[in-house]
C-alpha positions in Angstrom: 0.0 0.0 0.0 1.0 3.0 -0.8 0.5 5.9 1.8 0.8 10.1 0.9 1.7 11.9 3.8 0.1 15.0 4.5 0.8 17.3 7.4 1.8 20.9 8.5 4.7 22.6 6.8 4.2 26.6 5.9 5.6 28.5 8.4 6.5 26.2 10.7 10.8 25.8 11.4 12.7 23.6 8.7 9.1 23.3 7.1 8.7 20.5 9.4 10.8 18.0 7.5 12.4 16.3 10.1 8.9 15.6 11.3 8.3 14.2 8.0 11.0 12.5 7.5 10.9 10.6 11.0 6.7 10.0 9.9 8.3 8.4 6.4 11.0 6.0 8.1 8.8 4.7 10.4 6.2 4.0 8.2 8.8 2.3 5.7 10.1 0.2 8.1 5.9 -1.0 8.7 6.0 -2.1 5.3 4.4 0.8 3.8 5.5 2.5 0.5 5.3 6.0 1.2 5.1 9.3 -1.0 6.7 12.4 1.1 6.5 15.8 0.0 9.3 17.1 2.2 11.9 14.5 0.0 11.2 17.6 -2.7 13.4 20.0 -0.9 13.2 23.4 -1.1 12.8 25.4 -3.9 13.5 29.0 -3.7 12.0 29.9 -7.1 8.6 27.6 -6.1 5.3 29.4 -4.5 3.2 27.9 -2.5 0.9 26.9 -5.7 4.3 25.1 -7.1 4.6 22.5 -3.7 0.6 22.2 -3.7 0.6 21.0 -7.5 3.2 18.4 -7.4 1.3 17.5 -4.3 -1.8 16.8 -5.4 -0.6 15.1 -8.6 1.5 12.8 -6.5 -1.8 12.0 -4.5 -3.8 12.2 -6.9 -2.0 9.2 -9.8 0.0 7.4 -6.5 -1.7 7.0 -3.4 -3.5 4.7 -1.9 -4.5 6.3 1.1 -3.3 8.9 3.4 -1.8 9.2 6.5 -1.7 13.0 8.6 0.7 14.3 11.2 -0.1 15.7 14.4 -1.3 19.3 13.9 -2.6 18.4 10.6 -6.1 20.6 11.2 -4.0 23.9 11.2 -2.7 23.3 7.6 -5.1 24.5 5.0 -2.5 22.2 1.9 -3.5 19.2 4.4 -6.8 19.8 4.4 -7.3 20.7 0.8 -5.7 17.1 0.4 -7.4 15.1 2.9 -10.7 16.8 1.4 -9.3 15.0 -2.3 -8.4 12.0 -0.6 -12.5 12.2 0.5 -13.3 12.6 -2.9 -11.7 9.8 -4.5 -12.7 7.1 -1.2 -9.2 7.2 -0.1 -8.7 6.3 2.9 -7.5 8.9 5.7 -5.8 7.9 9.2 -3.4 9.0 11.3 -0.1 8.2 11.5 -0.7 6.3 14.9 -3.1 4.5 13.3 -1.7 3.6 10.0 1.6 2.0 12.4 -1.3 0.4 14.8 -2.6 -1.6 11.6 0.9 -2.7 10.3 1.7 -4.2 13.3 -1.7 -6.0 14.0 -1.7 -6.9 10.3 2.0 -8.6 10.8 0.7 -10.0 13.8 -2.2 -11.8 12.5 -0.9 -12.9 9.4 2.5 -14.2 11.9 -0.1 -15.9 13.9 -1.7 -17.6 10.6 -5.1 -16.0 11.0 -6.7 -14.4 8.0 -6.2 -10.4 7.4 
């Protein structure tokens, strides 16, 4: 499965990268493929409208489903992506949640029981 990951980064310090990135290993290591807008970088000559297009085209032609950061509700890009995620019956979790279901996943299928 392959998760986006959406979450705060406009004026927050280091756009919140390190937040991401820490969000992305961890979810590798689940088993998860994951798409993370922070492995862009920074683009001086990029607007906002720049990051939010390859965004949503990522989400839009690669996810699966999404998974949010804590402090997700004060991003309006999250939103706008959670909201497209909505529209095209994507499912939306957190990132607690998305680790929760890896493990119990790997669990039951270590325990032989069906998924």
């Amino acid at each position: 499965m392959t998760l986006y990951l959406s979450g705060p980064m406009s004026g927050l310090p280091d756009f919140n990268y390190p937040a991401f990135h820490a969000a992305a290993d961890r979810l590798r290591t689940a088993g998860y493929h994951v798409i993370n807008p922070a492995e862009h970088g920074v683009h001086p000559e990029w607007t906002y409208a720049d990051y939010l297009r390859q965004d949503l085209l990522q989400l839009l032609t690669d996810a699966d489903a999404v998974a949010v950061l804590p402090g997700w509700r004060t991003s309006r890009g999250t939103h706008l992506e959670v909201a497209v995620a909505h529209a095209l019956s994507l499912p939306v979790a957190s990132l607690t949640t998305w680790l929760y279901r890896a493990t119990a996943t790997s669990t039951l299928v270590l325990e032989g029981r069906p998924v």
